[in-house]
N, C-alpha and C positions, 0 to 999 in steps of 0.2 A: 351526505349530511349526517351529522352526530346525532343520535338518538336519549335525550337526557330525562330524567326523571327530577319533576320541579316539587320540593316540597316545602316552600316557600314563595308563593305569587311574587313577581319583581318586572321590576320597567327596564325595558333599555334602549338606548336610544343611540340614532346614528343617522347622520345625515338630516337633520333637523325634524329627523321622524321619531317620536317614541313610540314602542311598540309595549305591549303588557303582555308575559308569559305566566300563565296560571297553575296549580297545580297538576300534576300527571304527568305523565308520558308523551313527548311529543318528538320529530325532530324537527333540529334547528341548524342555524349557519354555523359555522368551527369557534367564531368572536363572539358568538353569545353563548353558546357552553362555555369556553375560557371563562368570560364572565359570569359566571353562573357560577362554575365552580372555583373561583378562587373569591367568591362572596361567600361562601356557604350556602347557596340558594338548592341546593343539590341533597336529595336522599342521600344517607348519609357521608356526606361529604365531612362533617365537623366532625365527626368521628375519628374520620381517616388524618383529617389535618391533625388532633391531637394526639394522636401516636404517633406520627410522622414526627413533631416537634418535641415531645417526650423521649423519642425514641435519638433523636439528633443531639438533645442537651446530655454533656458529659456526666457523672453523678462528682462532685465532690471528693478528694482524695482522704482519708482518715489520718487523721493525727498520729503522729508515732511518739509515746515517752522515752 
Protein backbone atom coordinates (compact mmCIF):
# COMPACT_ATOMS: atom_id res chain seq x y z
CA UNK A 1 0.00 0.00 0.00
CA UNK A 2 1.35 3.69 -1.04
CA UNK A 3 1.99 5.77 1.83
CA UNK A 4 0.70 9.57 0.92
CA UNK A 5 0.76 12.66 2.67
CA UNK A 6 -2.73 14.57 2.25
CA UNK A 7 -2.55 18.25 2.42
CA UNK A 8 -5.71 18.99 1.29
CA UNK A 9 -8.97 16.86 2.96
CA UNK A 10 -10.71 15.10 -0.34
CA UNK A 11 -13.49 12.41 -0.86
CA UNK A 12 -13.40 9.56 -3.08
CA UNK A 13 -15.34 7.41 -4.02
CA UNK A 14 -15.78 3.83 -5.60
CA UNK A 15 -18.04 1.42 -5.50
CA UNK A 16 -20.99 3.41 -4.35
CA UNK A 17 -18.90 4.05 -1.22
CA UNK A 18 -17.35 7.58 -0.51
CA UNK A 19 -14.71 7.46 1.61
CA UNK A 20 -13.13 11.05 3.20
CA UNK A 21 -9.21 11.17 3.38
CA UNK A 22 -8.13 13.96 5.80
CA UNK A 23 -4.99 15.76 6.17
CA UNK A 24 -1.46 13.76 7.27
CA UNK A 25 0.00 10.82 6.59
CA UNK A 26 -1.69 7.78 5.94
CA UNK A 27 -1.52 4.68 3.74
CA UNK A 28 -3.95 4.07 1.09
CA UNK A 29 -4.99 1.84 -2.03
CA UNK A 30 -2.51 2.49 -5.40
CA UNK A 31 -6.20 4.43 -7.18
CA UNK A 32 -6.50 6.82 -4.52
CA UNK A 33 -2.98 8.00 -4.39
CA UNK A 34 -3.20 8.22 -8.51
CA UNK A 35 -6.09 10.20 -7.50
CA UNK A 36 -4.86 12.31 -5.02
CA UNK A 37 -1.99 13.05 -6.91
CA UNK A 38 -2.87 13.94 -10.24
CA UNK A 39 -5.65 16.46 -8.25
CA UNK A 40 -3.12 18.23 -6.32
CA UNK A 41 -4.45 16.78 -3.03
CA UNK A 42 -0.86 15.81 -2.27
CA UNK A 43 2.16 17.77 -0.26
CA UNK A 44 3.72 19.35 -2.55
CA UNK A 45 2.47 17.84 -5.55
CA UNK A 46 1.55 21.39 -7.32
CA UNK A 47 4.89 22.19 -7.14
CA UNK A 48 6.16 19.40 -8.75
CA UNK A 49 3.30 19.59 -11.63
CA UNK A 50 4.46 23.25 -12.28
CA UNK A 51 7.99 22.46 -13.07
CA UNK A 52 7.16 19.55 -14.82
CA UNK A 53 4.91 21.64 -17.27
CA UNK A 54 7.32 24.61 -17.29
CA UNK A 55 9.92 22.53 -17.79
CA UNK A 56 8.04 20.54 -20.94
CA UNK A 57 6.86 23.93 -22.63
CA UNK A 58 9.52 24.93 -25.36
CA UNK A 59 10.58 28.75 -24.81
CA UNK A 60 9.92 30.67 -28.09
CA UNK A 61 12.47 31.05 -30.91
CA UNK A 62 13.97 34.82 -31.21
CA UNK A 63 13.46 36.77 -34.11
CA UNK A 64 16.43 37.15 -36.40
CA UNK A 65 16.79 40.93 -38.50
Amino acid sequence: MPQINVAKPFNYQKGGKVQLFKKGVQDVDADVAEHAKQRGYLVGSKAKAGTAEAAAAPEPAAESK
